[in-house]
C-alpha positions as CSV (number, residue, x, y, z in Angstrom):
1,X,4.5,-20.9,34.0
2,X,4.7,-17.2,32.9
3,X,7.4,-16.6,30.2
4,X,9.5,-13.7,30.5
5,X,12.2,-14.2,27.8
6,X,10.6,-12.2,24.9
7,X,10.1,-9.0,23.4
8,X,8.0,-6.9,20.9
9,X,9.5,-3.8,19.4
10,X,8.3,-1.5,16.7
11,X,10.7,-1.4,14.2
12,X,11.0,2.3,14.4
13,X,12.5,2.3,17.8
14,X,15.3,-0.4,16.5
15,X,17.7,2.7,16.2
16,X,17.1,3.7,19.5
17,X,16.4,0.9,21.8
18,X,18.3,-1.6,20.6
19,X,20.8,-2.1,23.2
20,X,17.2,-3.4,25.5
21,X,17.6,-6.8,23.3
22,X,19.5,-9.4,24.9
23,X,22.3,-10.6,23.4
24,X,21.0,-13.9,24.2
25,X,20.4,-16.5,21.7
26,X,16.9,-16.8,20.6
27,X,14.4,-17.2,17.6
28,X,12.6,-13.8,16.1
29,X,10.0,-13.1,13.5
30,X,9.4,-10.0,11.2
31,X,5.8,-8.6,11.3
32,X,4.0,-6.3,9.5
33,X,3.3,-3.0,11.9
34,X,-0.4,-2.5,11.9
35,X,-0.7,1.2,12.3
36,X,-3.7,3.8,12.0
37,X,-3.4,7.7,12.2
38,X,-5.2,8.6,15.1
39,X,-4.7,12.4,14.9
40,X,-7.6,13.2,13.8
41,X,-11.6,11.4,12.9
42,X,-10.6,11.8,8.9
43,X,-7.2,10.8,8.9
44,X,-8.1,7.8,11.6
45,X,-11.1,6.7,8.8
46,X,-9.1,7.3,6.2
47,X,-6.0,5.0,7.3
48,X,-8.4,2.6,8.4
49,X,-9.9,2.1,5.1
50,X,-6.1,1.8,3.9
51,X,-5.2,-0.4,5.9
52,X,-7.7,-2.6,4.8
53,X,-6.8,-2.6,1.6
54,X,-2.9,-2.9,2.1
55,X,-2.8,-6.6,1.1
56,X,-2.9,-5.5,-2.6
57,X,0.2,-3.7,-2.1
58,X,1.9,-6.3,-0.5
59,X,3.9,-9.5,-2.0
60,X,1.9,-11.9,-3.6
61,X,1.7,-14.9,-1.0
62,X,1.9,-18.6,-2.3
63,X,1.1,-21.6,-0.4
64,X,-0.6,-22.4,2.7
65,X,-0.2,-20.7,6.3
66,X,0.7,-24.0,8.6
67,X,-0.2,-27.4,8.5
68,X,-3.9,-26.5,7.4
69,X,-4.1,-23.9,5.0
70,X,-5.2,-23.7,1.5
71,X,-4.0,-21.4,-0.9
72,X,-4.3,-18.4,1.6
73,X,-3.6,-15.1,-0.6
74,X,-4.0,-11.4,-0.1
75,X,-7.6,-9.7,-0.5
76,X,-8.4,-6.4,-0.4
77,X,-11.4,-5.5,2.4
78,X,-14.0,-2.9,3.1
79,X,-15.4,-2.4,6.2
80,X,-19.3,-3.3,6.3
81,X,-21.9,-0.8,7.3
82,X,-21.9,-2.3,11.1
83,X,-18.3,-1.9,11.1
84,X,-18.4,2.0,9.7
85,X,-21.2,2.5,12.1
86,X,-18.1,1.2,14.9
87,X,-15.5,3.2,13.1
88,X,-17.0,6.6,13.3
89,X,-17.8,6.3,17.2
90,X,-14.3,5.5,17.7
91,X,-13.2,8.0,15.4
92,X,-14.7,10.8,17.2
93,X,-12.9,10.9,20.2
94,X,-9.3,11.6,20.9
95,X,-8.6,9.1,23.6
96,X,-10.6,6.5,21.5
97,X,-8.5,7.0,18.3
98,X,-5.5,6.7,20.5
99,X,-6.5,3.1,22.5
100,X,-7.8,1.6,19.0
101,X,-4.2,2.7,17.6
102,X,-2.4,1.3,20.4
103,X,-4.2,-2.0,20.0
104,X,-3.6,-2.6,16.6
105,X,-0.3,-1.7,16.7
106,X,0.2,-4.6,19.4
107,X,-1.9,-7.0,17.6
108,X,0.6,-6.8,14.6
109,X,1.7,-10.0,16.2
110,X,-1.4,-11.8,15.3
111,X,-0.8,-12.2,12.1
112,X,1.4,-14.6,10.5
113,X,5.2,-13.3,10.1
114,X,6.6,-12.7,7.4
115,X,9.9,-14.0,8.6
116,X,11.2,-16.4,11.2
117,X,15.2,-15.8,11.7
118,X,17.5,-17.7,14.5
119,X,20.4,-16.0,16.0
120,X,22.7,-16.6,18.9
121,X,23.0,-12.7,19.9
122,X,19.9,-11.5,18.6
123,X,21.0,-7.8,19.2
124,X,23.5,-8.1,17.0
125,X,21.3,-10.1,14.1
126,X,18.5,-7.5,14.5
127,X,20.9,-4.5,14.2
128,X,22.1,-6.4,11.0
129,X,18.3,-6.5,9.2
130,X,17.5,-3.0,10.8
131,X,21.1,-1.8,8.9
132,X,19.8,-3.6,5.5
133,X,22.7,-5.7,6.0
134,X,20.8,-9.2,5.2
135,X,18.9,-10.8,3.1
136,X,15.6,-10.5,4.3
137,X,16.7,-6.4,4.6
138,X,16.9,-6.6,1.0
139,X,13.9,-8.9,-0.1
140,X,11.9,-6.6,1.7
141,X,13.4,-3.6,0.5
142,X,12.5,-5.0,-3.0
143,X,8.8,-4.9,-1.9
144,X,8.9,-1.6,-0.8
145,X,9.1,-2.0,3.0
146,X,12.0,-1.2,5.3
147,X,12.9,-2.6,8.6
148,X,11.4,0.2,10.9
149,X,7.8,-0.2,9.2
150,X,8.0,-3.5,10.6
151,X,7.4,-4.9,14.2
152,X,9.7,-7.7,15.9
153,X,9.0,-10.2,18.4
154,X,11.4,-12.2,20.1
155,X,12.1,-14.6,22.5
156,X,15.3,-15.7,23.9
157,X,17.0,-18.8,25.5
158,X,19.3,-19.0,29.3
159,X,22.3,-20.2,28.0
160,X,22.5,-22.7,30.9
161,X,18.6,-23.7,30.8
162,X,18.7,-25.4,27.5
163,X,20.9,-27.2,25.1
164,X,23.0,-25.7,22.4
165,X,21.0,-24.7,19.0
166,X,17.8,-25.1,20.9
167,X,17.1,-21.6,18.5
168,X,17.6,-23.7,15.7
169,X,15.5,-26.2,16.5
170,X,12.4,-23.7,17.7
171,X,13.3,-21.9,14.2
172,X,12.6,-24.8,12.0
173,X,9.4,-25.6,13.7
174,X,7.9,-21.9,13.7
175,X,8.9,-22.3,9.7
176,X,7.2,-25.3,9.2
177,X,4.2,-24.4,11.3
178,X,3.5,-20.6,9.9
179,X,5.2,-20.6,6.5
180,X,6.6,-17.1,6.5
181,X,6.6,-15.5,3.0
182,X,10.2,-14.3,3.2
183,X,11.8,-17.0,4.6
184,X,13.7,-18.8,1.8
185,X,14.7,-21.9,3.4
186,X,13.3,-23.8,6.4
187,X,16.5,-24.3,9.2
């Protein structure tokens, strides 16, 4: 079965694609966009080695991830000489910066989010946290993050394919299973 009803955007292009989100109802999470500079070998090193350290900047995490974790926190990371040894033969060529970028960027999603929302038009509820208009907009304003630093992924229900509140159903479980950091309340 191939599934077609989702999405990823980077929350940068919220302001301008926007209206390419169904106004479906559906179940979304917040991520955090996984970005390196890839203009140039320093600045792709450099951001990198940031990048690696950005869990001390972020919001303490309590709890476990799921049904199996253990007092998962942040840590901050270097990059091992096998790994710098990678680093500089990526950073040296243009195109190479550029596919390494690319993939992080779309692995953002691997992570765990930070938030799992539910919304029957989730157009409308995403233009809401990209506006700062919800809670989560301002929790995460509080940590020093804004919407379009952020990636979203999506997925979306055929009104006549499945029962009402089937998003609220698929919500609570993605709560439960990955414990998102922002999420206040499972449901």
């Amino acid at each position: 079965m191939l599934l077609t009803n989702f999405g990823v955007m980077d929350g940068r292009d919220l302001l301008t694609s926007i209206s390419s989100i169904p106004t479906n109802p559906g179940v979304y999470a917040w991520y955090r966009r996984l970005t390196v500079d890839e203009v140039s070998p320093t600045g792709f090193r450099t951001t990198l080695g940031d990048r690696m350290k950005s869990n001390s900047i972020l919001p303490i995490f309590s709890g476990g991830v799921g049904p199996f974790g253990i007092s998962l926190g942040p840590s901050e990371l270097e990059l091992t000489d096998a790994k710098k040894k990678i680093t500089e033969l990526v950073a040296r060529g243009k195109l190479r910066r550029s596919h390494f970028a690319h993939a992080l960027l779309v692995s953002s999603i691997f992570q765990p989010p930070m938030y799992v929302g539910k919304a029957n038009d989730l157009q409308d509820r995403l233009k809401h946290h990209r506006d700062g208009k919800t809670d989560f907009a301002k929790r995460i304003v509080k940590h020093n993050l804004m919407p379009n630093e952020l990636v979203v992924a999506y997925v979306f229900f055929d009104k006549n394919k499945v029962p009402p509140k089937s998003n609220e159903l698929l919500e609570w479980v993605l709560t439960i299973l990955s414990t998102p950091a922002f999420v206040e309340r499972r449901g």
